[in-house]
Backbone as CSV, one residue per row, in Angstrom:
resi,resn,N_x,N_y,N_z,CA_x,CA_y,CA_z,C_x,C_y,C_z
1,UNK,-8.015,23.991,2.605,-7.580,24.795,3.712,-6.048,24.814,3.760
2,UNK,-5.626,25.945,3.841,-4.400,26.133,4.085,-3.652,26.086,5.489
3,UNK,-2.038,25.782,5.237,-1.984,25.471,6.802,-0.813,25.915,7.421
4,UNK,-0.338,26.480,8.208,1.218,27.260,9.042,1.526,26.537,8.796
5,UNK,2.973,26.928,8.254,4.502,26.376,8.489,5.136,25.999,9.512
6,UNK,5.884,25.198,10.160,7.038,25.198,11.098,8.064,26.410,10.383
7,UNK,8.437,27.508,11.708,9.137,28.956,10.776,10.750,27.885,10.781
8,UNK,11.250,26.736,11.439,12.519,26.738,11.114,12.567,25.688,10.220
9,UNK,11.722,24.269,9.583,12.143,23.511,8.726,10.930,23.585,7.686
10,UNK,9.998,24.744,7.846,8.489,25.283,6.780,8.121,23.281,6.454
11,UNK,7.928,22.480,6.976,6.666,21.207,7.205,5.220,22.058,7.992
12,UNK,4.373,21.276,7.793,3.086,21.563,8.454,2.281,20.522,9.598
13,UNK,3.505,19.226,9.713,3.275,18.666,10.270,3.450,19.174,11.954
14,UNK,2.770,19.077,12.659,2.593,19.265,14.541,1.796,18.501,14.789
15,UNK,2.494,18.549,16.429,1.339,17.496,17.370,1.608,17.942,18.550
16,UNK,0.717,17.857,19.784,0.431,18.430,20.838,0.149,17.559,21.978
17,UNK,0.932,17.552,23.189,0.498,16.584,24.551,-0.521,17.152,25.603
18,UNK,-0.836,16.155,25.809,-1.497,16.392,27.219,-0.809,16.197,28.058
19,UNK,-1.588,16.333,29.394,-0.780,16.032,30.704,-0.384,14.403,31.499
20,UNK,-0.458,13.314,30.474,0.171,12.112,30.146,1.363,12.142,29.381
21,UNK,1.693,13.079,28.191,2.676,13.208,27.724,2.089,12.230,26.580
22,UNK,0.573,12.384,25.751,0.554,11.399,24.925,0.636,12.576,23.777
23,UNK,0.707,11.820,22.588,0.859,13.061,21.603,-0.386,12.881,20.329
24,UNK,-0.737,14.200,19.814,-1.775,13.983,19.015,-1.660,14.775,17.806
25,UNK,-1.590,14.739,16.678,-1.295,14.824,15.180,-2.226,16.125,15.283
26,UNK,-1.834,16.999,14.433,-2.540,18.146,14.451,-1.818,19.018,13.466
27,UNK,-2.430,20.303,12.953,-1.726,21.290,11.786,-2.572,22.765,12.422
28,UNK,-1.919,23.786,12.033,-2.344,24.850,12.361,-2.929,25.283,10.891
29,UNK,-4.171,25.744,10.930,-4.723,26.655,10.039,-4.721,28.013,10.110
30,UNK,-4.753,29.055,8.786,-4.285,30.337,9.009,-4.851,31.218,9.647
31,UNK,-5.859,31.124,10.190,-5.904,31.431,11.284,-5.799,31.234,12.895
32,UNK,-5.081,30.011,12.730,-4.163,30.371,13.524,-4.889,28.896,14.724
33,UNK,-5.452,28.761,14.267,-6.476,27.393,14.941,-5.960,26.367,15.034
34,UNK,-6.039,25.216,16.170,-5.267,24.277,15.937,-6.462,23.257,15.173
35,UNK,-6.087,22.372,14.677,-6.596,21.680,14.101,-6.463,20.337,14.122
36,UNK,-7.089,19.168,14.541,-6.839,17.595,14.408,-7.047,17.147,13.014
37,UNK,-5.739,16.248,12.619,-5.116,15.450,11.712,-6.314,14.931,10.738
38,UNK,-6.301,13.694,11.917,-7.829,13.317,12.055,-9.335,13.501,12.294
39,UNK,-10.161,13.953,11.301,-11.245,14.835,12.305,-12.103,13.810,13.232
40,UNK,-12.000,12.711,13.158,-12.514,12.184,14.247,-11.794,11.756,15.789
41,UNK,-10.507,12.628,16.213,-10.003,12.608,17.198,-10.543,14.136,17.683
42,UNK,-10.070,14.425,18.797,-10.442,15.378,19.562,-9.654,15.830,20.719
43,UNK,-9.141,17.203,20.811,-8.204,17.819,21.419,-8.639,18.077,22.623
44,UNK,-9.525,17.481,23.029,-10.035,17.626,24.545,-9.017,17.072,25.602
45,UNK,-8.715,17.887,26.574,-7.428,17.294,27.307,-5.905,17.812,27.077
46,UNK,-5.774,18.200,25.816,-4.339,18.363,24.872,-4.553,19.749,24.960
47,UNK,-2.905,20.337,25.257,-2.482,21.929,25.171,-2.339,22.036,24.439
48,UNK,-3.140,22.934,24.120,-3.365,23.773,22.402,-2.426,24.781,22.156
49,UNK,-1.795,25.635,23.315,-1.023,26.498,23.794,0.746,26.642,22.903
50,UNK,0.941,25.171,22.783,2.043,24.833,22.295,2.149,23.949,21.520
51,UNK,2.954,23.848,20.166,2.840,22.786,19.641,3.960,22.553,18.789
52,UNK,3.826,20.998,18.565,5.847,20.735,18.355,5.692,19.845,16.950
53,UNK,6.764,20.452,16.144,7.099,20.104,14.747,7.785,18.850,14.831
54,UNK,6.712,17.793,13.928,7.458,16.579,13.549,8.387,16.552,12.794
55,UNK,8.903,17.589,12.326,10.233,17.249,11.705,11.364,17.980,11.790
56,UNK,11.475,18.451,12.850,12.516,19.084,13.444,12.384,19.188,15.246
57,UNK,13.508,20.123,15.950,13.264,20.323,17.050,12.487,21.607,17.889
58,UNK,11.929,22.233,16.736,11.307,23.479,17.070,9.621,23.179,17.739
59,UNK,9.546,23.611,18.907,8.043,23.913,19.786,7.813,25.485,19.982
60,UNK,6.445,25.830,19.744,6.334,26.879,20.294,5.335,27.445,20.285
61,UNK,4.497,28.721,20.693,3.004,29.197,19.988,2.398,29.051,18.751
62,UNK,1.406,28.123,18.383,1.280,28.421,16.951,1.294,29.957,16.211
63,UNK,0.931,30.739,17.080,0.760,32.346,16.407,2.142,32.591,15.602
64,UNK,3.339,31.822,16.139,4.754,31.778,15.688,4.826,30.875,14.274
65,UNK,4.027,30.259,14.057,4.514,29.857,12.785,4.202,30.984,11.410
66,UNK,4.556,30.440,9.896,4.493,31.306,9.301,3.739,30.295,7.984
67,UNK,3.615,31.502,6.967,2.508,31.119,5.878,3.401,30.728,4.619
68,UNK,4.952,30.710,4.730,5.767,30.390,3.948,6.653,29.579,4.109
């Protein structure tokens, strides 16, 4: 499976909070889905809405990332 880019440092690494502010490992697939790291964690609770690149300072819609 292939997986979005971060559009400003192209990693595929993201992760996403809930309303604790805890954070959870995740990648976007091309379509556009969020996806857990781990498949035995679960995004229940966690805004899917937004999601922030571990290796830079860029957050934003996944629909915003890119395939390059």
């Amino acid at each position: 499976m292939r997986k979005l880019l971060c559009p400003q440092c192209k990693i595929g690494a993201m992760y996403v909070k809930n309303e604790k502010g805890e954070r959870l490992l995740v990648y976007v697939n091309t379509e556009g889905e969020v996806v857990c790291k781990n498949p035995e964690d679960s995004t229940e609770g966690f805004d899917l809405t937004e999601v922030y690149c571990l290796g830079c300072s860029w957050h934003g819609n996944p629909k915003k990332m890119t395939r390059h």
